[in-house]
VOBA-1610 file (N, C-alpha, C; in pm, whole numbers, padded with zeros to 5 digits, always signed):
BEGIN
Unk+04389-02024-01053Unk+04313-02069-00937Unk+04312-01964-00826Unk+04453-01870-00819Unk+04452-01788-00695Unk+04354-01688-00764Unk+04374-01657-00878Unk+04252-01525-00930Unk+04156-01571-00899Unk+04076-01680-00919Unk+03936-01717-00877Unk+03928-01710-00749Unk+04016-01725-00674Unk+03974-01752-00509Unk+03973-01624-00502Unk+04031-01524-00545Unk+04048-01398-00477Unk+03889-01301-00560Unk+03864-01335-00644Unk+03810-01221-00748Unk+03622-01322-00622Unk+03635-01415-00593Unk+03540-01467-00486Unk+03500-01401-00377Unk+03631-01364-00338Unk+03681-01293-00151Unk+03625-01160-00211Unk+03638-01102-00303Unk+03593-01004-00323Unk+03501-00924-00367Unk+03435-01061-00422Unk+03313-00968-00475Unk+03204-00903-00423Unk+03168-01010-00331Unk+03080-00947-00202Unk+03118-00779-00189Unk+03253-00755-00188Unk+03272-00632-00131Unk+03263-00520-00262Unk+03279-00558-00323Unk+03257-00543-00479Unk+03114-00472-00476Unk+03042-00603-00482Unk+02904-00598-00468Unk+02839-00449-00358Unk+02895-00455-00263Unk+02832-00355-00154Unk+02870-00262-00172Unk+03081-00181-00249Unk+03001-00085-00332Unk+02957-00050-00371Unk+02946-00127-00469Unk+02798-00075-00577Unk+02679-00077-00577Unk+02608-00123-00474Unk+02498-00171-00434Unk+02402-00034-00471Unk+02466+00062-00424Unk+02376+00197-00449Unk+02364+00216-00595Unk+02448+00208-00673Unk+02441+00245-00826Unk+02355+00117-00908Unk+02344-00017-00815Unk+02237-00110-00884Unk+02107-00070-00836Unk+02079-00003-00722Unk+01961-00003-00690Unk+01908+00090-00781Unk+01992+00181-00814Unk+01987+00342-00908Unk+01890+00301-01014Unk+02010+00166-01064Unk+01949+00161-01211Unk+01824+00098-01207Unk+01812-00036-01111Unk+01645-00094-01125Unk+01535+00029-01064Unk+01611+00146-01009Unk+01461+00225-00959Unk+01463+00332-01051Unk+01393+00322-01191Unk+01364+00440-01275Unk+01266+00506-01223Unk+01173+00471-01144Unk+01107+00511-01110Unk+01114+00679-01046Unk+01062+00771-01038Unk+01084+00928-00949Unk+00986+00960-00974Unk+00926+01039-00824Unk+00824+01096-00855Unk+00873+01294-00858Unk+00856+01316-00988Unk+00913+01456-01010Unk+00793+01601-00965Unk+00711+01527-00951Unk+00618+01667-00878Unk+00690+01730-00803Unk+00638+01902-00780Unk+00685+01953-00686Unk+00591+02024-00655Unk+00468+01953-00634Unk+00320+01994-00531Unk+00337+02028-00421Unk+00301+02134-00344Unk+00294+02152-00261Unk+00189+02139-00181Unk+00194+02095-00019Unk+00023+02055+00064Unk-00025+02162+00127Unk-00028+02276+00165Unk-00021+02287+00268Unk-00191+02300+00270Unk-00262+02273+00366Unk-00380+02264+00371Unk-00432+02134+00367Unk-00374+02049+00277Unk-00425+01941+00272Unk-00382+01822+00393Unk-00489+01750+00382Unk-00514+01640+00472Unk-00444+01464+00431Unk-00339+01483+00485Unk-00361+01270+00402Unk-00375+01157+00526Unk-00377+01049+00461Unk-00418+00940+00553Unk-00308+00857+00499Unk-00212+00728+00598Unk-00112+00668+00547Unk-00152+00552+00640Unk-00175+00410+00571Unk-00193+00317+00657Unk-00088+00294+00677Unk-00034+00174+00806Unk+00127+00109+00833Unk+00198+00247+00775Unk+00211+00338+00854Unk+00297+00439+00793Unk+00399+00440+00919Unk+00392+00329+01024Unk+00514+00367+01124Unk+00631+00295+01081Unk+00674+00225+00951Unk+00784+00172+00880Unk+00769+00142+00784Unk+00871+00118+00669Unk+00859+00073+00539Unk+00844+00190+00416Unk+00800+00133+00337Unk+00747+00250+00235Unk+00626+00341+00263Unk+00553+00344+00385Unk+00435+00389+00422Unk+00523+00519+00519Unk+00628+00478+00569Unk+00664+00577+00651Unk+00692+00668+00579Unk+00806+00650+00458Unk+00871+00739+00394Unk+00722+00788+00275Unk+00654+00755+00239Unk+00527+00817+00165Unk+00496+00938+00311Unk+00476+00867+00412Unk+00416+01003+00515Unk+00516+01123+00531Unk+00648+01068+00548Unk+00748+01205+00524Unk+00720+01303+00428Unk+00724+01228+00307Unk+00754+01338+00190Unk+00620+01414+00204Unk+00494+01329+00203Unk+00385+01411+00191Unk+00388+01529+00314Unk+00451+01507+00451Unk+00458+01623+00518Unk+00563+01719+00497Unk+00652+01679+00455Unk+00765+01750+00407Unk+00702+01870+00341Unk+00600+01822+00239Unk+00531+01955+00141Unk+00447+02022+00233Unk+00436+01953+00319Unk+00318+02075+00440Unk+00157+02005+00470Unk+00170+01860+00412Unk+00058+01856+00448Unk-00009+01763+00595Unk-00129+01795+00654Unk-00169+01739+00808Unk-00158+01591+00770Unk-00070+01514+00774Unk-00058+01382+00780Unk-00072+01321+00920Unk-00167+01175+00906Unk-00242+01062+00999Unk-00154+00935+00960Unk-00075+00920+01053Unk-00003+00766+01066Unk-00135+00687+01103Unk-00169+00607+01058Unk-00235+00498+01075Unk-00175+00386+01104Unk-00189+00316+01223Unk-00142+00206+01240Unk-00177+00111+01350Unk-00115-00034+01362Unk-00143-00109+01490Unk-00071-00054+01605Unk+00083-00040+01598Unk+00187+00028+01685Unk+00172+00120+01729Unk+00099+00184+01806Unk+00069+00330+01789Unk+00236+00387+01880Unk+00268+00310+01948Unk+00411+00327+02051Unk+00533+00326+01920Unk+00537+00298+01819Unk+00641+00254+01738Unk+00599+00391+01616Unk+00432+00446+01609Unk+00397+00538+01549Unk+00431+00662+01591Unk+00467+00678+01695Unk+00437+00786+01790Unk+00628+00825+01786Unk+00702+00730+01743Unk+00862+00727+01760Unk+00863+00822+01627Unk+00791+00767+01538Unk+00811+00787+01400Unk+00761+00913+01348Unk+00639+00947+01401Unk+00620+01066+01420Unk+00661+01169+01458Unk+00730+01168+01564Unk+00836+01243+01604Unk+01007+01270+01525Unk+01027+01151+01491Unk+01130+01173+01358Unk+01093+01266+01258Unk+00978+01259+01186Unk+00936+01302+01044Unk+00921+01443+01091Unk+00850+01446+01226Unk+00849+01635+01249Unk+00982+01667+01286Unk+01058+01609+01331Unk+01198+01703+01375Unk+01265+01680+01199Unk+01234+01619+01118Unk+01319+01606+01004Unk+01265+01693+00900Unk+01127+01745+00916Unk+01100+01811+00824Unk+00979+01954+00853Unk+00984+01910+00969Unk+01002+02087+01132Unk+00853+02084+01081Unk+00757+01963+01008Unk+00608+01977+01000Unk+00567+01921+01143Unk+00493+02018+01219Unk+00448+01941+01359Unk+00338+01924+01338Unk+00234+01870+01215Unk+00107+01804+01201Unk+00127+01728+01148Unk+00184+01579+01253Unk+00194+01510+01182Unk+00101+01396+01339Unk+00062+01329+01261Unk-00047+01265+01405Unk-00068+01164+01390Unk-00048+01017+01523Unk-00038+00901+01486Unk-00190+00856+01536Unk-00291+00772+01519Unk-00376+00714+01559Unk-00402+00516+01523Unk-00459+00497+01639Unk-00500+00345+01645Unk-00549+00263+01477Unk-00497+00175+01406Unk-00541+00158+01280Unk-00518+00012+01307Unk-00639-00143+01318Unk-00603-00260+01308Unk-00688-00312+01202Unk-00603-00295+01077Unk-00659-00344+00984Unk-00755-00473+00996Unk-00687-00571+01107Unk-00753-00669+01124Unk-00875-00706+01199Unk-00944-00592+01215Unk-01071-00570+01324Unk-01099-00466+01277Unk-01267-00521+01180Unk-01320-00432+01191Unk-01391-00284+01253Unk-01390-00331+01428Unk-01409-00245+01514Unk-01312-00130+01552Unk-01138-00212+01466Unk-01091-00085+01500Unk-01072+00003+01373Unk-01093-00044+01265Unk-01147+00008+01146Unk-01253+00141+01180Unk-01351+00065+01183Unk-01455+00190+01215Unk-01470+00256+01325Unk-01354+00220+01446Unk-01393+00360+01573Unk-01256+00413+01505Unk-01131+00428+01412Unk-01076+00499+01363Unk-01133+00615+01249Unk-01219+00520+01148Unk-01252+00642+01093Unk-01373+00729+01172Unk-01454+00673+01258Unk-01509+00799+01345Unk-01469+00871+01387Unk-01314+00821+01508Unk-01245+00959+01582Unk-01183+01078+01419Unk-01161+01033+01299Unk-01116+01099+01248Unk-01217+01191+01154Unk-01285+01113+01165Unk-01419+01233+01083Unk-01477+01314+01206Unk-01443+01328+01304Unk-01461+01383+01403Unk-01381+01512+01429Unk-01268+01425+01379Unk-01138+01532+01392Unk-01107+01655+01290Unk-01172+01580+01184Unk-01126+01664+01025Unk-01210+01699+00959Unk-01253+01799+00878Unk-01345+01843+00778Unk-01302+01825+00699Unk-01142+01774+00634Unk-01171+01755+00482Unk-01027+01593+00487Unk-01071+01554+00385Unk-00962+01427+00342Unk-00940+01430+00163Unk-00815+01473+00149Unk-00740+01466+00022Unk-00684+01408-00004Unk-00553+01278+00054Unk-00510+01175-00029Unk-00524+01106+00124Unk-00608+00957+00030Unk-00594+00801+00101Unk-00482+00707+00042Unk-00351+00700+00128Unk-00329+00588+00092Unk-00293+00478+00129Unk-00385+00353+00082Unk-00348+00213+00173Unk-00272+00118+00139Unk-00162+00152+00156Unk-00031+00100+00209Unk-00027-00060+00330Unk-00054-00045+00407Unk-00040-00108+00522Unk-00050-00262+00462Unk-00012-00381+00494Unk-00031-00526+00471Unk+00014-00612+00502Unk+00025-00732+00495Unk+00050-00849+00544Unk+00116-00944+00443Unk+00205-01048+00430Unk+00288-01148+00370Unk+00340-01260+00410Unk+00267-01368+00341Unk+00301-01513+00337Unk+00302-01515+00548Unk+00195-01490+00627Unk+00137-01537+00717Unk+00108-01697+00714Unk+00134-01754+00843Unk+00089-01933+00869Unk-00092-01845+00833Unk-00146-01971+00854Unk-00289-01995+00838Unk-00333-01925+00957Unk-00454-01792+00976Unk-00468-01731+01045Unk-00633-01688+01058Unk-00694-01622+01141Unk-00775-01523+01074Unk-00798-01409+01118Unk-00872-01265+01077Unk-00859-01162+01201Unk-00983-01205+01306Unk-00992-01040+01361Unk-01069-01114+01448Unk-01227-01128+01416Unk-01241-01106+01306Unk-01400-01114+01228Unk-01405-01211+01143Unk-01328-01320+01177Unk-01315-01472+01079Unk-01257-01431+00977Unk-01188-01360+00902Unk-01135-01386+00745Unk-01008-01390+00733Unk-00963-01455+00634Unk-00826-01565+00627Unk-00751-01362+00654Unk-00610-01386+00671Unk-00588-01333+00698Unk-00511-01205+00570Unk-00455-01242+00525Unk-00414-01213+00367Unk-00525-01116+00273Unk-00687-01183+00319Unk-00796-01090+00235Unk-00852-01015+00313Unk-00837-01077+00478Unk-00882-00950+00563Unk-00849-00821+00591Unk-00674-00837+00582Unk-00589-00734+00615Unk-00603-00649+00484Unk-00527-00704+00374Unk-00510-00611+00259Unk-00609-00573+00166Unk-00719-00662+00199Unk-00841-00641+00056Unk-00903-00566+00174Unk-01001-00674+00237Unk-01146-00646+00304Unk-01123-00494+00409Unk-01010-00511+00485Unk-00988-00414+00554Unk-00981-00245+00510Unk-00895-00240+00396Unk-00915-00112+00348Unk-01027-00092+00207Unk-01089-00187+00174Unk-01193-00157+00113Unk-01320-00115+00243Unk-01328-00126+00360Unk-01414-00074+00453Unk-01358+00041+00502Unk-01241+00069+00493Unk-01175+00171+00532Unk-01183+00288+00447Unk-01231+00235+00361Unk-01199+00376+00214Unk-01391+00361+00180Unk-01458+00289+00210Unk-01588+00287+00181Unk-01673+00406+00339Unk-01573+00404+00445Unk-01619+00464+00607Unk-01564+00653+00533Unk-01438+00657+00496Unk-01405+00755+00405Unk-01443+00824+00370Unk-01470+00777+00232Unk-01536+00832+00090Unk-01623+00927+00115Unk-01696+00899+00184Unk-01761+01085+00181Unk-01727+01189+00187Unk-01583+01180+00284Unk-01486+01290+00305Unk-01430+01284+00172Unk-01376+01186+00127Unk-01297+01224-00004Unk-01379+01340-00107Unk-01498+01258-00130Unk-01580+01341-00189Unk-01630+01485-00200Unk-01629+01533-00046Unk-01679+01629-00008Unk-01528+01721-00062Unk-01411+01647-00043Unk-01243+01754-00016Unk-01253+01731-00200Unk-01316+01678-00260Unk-01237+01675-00416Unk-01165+01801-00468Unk-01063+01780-00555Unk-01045+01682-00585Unk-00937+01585-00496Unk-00934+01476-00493Unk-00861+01415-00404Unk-00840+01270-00486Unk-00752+01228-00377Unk-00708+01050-00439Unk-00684+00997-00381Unk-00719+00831-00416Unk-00675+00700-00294Unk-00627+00627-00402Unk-00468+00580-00291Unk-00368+00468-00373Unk-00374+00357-00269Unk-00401+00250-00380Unk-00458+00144-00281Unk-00309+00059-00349Unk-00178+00042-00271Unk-00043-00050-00284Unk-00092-00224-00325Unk-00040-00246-00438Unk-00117-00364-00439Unk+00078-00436-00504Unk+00088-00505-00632Unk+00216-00624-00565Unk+00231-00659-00718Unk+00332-00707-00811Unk+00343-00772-00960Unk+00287-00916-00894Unk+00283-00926-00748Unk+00221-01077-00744Unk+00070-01084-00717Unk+00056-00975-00801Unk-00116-01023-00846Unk-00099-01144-00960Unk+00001-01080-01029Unk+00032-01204-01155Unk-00035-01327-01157Unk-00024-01425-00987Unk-00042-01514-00973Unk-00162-01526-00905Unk-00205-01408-00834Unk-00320-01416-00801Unk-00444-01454-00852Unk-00573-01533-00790Unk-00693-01600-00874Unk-00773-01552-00703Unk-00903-01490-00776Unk-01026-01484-00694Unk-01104-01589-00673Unk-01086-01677-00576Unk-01141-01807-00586Unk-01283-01810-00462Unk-01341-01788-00487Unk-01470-01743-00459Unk-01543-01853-00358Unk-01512-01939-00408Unk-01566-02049-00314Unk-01489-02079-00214Unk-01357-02009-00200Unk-01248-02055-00090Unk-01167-01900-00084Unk-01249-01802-00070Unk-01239-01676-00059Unk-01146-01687+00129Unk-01165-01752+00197Unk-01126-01738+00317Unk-01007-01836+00335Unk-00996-01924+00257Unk-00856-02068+00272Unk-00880-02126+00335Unk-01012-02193+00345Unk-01019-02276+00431Unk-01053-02433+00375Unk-01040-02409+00238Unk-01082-02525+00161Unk-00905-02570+00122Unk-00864-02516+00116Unk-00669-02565+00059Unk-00616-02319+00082Unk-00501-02409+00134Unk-00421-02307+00173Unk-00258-02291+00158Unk-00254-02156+00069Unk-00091-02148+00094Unk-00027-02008+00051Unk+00023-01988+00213Unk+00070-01871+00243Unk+00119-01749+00134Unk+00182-01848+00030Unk+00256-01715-00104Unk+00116-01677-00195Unk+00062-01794-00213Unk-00065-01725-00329Unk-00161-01672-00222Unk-00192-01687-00111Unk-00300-01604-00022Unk-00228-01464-00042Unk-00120-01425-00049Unk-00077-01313-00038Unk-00100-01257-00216Unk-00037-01306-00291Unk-00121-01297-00457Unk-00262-01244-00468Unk-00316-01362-00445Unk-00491-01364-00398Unk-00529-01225-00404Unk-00482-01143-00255Unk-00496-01034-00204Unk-00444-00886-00266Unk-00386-00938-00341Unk-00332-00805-00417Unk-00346-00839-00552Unk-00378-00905-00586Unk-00493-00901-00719Unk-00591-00859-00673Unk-00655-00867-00593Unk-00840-00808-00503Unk-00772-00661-00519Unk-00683-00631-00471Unk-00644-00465-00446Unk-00642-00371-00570Unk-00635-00457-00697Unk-00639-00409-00832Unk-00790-00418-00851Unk-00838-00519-00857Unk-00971-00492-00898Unk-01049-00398-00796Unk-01046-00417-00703Unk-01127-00321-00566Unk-01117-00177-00631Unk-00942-00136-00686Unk-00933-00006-00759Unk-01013+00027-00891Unk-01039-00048-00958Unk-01045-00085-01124Unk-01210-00026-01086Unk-01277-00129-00993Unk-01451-00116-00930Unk-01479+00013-00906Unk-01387+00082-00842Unk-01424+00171-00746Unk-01365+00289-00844Unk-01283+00289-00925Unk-01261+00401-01025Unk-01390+00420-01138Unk-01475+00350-01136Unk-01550+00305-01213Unk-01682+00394-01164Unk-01688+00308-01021Unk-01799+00378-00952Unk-01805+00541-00923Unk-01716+00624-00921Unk-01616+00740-00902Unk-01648+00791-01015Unk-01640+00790-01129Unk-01625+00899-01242Unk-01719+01019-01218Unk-01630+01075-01217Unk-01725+01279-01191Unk-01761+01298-01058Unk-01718+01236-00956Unk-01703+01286-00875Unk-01575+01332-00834Unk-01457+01348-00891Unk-01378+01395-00868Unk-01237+01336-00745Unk-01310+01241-00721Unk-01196+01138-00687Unk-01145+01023-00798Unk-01008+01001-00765Unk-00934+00922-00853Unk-00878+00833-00741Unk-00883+00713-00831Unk-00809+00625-00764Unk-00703+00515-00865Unk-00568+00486-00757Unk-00498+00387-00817Unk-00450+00291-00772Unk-00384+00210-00844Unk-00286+00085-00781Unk-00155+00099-00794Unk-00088+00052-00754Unk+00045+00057-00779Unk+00124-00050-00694Unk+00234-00098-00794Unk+00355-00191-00790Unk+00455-00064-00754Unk+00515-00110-00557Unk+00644-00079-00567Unk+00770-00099-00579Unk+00723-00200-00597Unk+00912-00254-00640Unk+00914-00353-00548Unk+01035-00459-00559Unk+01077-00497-00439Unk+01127-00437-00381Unk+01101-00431-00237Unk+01162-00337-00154Unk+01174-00387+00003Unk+01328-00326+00005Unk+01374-00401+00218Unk+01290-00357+00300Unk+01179-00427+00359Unk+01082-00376+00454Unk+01057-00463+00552Unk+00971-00451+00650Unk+00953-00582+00743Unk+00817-00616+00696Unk+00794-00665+00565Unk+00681-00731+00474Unk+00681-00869+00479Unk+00808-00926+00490Unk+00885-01040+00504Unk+00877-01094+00631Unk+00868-01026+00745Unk+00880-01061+00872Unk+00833-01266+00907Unk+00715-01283+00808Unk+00669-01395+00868Unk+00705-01528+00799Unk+00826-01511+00686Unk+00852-01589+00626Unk+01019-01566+00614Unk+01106-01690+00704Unk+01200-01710+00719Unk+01283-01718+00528Unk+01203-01809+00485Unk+01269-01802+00323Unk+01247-01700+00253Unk+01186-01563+00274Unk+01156-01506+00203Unk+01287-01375+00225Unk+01308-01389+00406Unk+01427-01313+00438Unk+01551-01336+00398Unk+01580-01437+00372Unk+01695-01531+00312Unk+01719-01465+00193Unk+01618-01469+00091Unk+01608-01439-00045Unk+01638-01279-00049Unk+01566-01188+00067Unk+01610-01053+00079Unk+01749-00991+00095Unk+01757-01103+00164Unk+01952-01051+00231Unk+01996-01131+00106Unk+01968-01240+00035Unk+02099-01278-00078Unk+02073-01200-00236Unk+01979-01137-00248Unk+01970-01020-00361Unk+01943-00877-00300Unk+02004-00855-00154Unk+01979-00698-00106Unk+02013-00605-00193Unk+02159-00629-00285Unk+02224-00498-00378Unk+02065-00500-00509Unk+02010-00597-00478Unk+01920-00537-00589Unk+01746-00456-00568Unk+01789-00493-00425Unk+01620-00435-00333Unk+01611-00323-00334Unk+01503-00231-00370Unk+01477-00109-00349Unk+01502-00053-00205Unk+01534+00065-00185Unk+01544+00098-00016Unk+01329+00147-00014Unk+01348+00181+00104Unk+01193+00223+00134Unk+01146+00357+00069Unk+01253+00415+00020Unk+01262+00557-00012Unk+01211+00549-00133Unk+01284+00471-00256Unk+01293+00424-00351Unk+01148+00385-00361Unk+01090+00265-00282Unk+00935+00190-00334Unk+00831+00277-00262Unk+00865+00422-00215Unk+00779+00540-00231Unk+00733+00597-00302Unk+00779+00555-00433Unk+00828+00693-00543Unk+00715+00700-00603Unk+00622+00550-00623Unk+00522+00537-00752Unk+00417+00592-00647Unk+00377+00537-00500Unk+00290+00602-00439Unk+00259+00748-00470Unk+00409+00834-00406Unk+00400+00911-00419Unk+00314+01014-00568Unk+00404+00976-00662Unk+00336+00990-00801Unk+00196+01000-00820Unk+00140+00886-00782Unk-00015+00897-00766Unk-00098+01008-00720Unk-00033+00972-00572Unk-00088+01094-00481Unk-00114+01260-00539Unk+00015+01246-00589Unk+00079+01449-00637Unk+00096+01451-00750Unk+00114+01334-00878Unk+00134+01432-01004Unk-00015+01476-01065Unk+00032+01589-01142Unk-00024+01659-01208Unk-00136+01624-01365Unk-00251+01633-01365Unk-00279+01564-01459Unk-00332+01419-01496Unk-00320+01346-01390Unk-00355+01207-01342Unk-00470+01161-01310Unk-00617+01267-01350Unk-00687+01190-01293Unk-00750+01115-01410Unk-00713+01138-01533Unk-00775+01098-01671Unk-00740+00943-01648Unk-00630+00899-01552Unk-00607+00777-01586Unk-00678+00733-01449Unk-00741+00744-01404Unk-00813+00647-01275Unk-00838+00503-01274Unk-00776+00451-01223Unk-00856+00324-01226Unk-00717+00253-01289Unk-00626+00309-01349Unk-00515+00240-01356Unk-00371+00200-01256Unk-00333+00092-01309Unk-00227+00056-01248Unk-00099+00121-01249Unk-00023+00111-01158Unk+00166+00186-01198Unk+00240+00143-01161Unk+00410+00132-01175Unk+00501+00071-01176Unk+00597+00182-01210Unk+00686+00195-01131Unk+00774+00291-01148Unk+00774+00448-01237Unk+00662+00500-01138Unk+00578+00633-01194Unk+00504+00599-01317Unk+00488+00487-01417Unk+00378+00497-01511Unk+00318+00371-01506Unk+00227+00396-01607Unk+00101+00308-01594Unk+00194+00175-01662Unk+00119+00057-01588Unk+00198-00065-01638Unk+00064-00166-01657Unk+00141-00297-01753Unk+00058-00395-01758Unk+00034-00489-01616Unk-00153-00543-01667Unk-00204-00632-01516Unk-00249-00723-01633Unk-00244-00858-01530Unk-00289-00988-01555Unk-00414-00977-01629Unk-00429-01074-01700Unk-00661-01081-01768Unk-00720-01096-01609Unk-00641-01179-01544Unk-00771-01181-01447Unk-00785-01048-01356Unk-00711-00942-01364Unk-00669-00772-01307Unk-00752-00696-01386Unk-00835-00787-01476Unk-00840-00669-01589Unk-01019-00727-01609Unk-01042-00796-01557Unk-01211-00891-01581Unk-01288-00809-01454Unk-01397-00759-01542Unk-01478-00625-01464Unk-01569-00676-01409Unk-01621-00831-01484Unk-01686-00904-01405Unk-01659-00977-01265Unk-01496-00976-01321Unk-01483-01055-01141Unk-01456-00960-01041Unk-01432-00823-01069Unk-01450-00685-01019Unk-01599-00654-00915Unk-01660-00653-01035Unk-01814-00621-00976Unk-01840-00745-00883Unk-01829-00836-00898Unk-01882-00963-00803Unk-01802-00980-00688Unk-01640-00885-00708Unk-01611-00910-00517Unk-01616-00796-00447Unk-01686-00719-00552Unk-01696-00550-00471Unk-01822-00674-00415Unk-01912-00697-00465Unk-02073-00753-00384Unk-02042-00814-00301Unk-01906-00899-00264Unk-01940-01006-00191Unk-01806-00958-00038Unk-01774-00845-00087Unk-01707-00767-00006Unk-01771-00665+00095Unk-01908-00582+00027Unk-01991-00553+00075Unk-02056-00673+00195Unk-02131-00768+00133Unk-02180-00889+00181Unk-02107-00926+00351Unk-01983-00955+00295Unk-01906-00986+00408Unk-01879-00911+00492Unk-01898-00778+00497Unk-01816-00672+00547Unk-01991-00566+00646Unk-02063-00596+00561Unk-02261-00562+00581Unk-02254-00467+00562Unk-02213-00376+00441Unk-02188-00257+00374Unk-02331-00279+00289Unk-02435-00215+00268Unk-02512-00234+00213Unk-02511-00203+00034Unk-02531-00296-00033Unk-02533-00285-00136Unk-02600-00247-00245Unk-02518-00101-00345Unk-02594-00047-00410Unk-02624-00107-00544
//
């Protein structure tokens, strides 16, 4: 009985040694490039914390003009200043990014096509999780505004630059909880039945197909695009769901750090050889399995249209 009480008292502590050598083993993931930027241009949505920050490090680390994108620009501007004193790149530049308004969508990518002649890696990172019932400020639930609708206008305002800098690439961060995700078309906004964990599903299943569409539309022009699963990972993704933080802090020894659910981004962005696979998904640096409904080109093509539609992107 005293061994059980004690081998109890201890495991926790047990546990938090090792915490680093469990995270080791669930993150096979590495991205082993050793590309170098210098010249090149990237774009990092929500890059003032999380896995978006540490994607903007490394990519400046190699030398390249990295754009924090974000709402915070005061919390961007901290962070920015970290990444250049940590890696002595002083092009590193924060600007206004609210995924949730279109207006600040498109006076961002103006000041920046203004700013830049060329764009080489997009990646949209930035998002939202298990939110109460919301919408932005252009009516859409909040879950498809932020993570689908928002950077599919964001990468559609883009794309010309991508085009023009080829070859280049956009990693659009999408979730294994597409799994559960369903494009429900008639209740595209939640306003017919609503709930916070599958609106977030919903939305990152859209982020796979939006990629799948748009890799499609892309061939030979020399942009590639992907998706990618980073792991679970300790971020403030969680922020709006008390049970979801609970669940973070009581399996932390098994959460990726932010560094860690960089790795597959990264990969995308810089390895070598990658553009044959466009349009595919990844999971700890390689291509992984998606749901039938991740994988239906028809329900692809019909929310690129109705994304356009919603968004008054004119449709080709």
């Amino acid at each position: 009985m005293i061994g059980v009480l004690l081998l109890l008292l201890l495991l926790p502590l047990l546990l938090f040694i090792a915490a680093p050598q469990i995270r080791k083993m669930l993150s096979n993931g590495v991205c082993t490039s050793t590309a170098q930027l210098p010249g090149k241009v990237a774009v990092v949505t929500g890059a003032n914390t999380g896995i978006g920050k540490e994607t903007a490090k490394e990519l400046a680390q190699r030398g390249a003009r990295v754009y924090i994108a974000c709402r915070d620009v005061q919390k961007g501007e901290l962070v920015a200043r970290e990444i250049q004193t940590m890696t002595g790149n002083q092009q590193v530049f924060v600007r206004k990014l609210d995924l949730a308004d279109t207006k600040s969508i498109r006076a961002f990518a103006e000041g920046f096509l203004a700013e830049e002649k060329h764009l080489h890696i997009l990646i949209n990172n930035a998002g939202v999780m298990m939110c109460p019932y919301s919408k932005t400020a252009d009516g859409f639930e909040m879950h498809i505004g932020v993570n689908h609708l928002g950077h599919f206008l964001l990468t559609h305002l883009l794309l010309g630059k991508l085009k023009e800098s080829a070859p280049s690439r956009i990693v659009n961060v999408s979730s294994f909880a597409h799994l559960l995700g369903r494009i429900h078309f008639h209740n595209l906004q939640g306003e017919k039945f609503y709930s916070a964990g599958l609106a977030y599903c919903h939305s990152k299943l859209a982020n796979i197909l939006f990629t799948k569409e748009l890799a499609r539309r892309l061939e030979g022009s020399g942009v590639s695009v992907y998706s990618v699963h980073p792991g679970t990972v300790h971020s403030e993704l969680v922020r709006h769901s008390s049970f979801m933080r609970c669940m973070w802090w009581l399996f932390s020894f098994f959460i990726k750090t932010p560094q860690q659910g960089a790795q597959t981004s990264l990969h995308c962005a810089l390895a070598e050889g990658l553009e044959i696979l466009s349009g595919n998904h990844f999971s700890d640096c390689r291509v992984t399995w998606v749901s039938a409904q991740a994988r239906n080109m028809t329900i692809a093509r019909r929310l690129w249209d109705v994304s356009c539609d919603l968004l008054g992107i004119p449709m080709d």
